[in-house]
C-alpha positions as CSV (number, residue, x, y, z in Angstrom):
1,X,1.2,2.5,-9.5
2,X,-2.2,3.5,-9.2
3,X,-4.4,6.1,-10.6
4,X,-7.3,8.8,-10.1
5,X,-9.8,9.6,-12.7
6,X,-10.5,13.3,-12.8
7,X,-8.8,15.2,-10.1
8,X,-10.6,18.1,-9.0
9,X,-7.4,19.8,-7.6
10,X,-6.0,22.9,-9.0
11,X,-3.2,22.9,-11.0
12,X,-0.9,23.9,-8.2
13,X,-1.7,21.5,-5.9
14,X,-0.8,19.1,-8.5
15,X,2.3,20.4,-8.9
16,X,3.4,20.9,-5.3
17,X,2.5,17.4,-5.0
18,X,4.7,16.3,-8.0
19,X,7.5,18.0,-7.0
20,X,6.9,17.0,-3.1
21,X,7.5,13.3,-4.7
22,X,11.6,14.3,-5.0
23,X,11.9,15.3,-1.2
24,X,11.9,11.3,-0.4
25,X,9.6,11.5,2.5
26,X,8.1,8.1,3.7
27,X,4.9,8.8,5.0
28,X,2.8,6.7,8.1
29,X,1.6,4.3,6.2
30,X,5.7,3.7,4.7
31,X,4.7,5.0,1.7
32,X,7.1,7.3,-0.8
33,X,5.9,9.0,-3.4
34,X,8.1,8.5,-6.4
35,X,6.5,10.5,-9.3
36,X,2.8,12.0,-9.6
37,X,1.9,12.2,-14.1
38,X,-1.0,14.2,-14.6
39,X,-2.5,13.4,-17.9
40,X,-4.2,17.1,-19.8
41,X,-7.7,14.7,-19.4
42,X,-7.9,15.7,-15.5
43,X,-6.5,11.9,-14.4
44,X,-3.2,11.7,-12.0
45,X,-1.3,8.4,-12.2
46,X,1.2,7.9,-8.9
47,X,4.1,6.1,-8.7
48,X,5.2,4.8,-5.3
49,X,7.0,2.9,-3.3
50,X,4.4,1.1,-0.6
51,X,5.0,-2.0,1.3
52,X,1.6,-3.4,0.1
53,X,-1.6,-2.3,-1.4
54,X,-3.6,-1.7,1.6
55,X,-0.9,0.9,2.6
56,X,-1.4,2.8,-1.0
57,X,-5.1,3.0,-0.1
58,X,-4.1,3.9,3.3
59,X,-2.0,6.9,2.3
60,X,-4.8,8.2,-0.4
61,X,-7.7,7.9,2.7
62,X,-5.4,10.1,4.7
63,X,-5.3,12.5,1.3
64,X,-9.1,12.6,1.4
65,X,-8.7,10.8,-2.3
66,X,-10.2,7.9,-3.8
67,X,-8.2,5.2,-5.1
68,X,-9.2,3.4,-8.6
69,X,-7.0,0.4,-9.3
70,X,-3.5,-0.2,-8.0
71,X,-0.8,-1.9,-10.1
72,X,2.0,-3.6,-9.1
73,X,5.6,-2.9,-10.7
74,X,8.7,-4.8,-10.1
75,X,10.6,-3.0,-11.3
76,X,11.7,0.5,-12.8
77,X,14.0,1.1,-15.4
């Protein structure tokens, strides 16, 4: 999981992006997005599925965003 701290995308793009992340598309980098939660403060915290950290960076580069901090999670109930 990672996160972005104030998102200067319109609304809409947001939301084509969250609902893009329930078409299970695996991107170049083997990155799947698994849920975007946009918080009413302007930040966007992803959820995906990455084979590493370097391939979430990877996948936001190729975005054009930055990346903050990326978390790990084992595991998702």
């Amino acid at each position: 999981m990672d996160f972005h701290d104030r998102v200067n995308l319109p609304g809409e793009v947001i939301e084509q992006l969250t609902t893009d992340a329930s078409d299970d598309h695996t991107d170049q980098f083997g990155v799947r997005r698994i849920e975007l939660y946009p918080t009413a403060n302007g930040m966007v915290y992803c959820l995906l599925e990455a084979p590493d950290e370097e391939a979430v960076r990877s996948h936001h580069q190729a975005l054009g965003m930055h990346c903050a901090e990326v978390y790990l999670v084992e595991r998702v109930t």
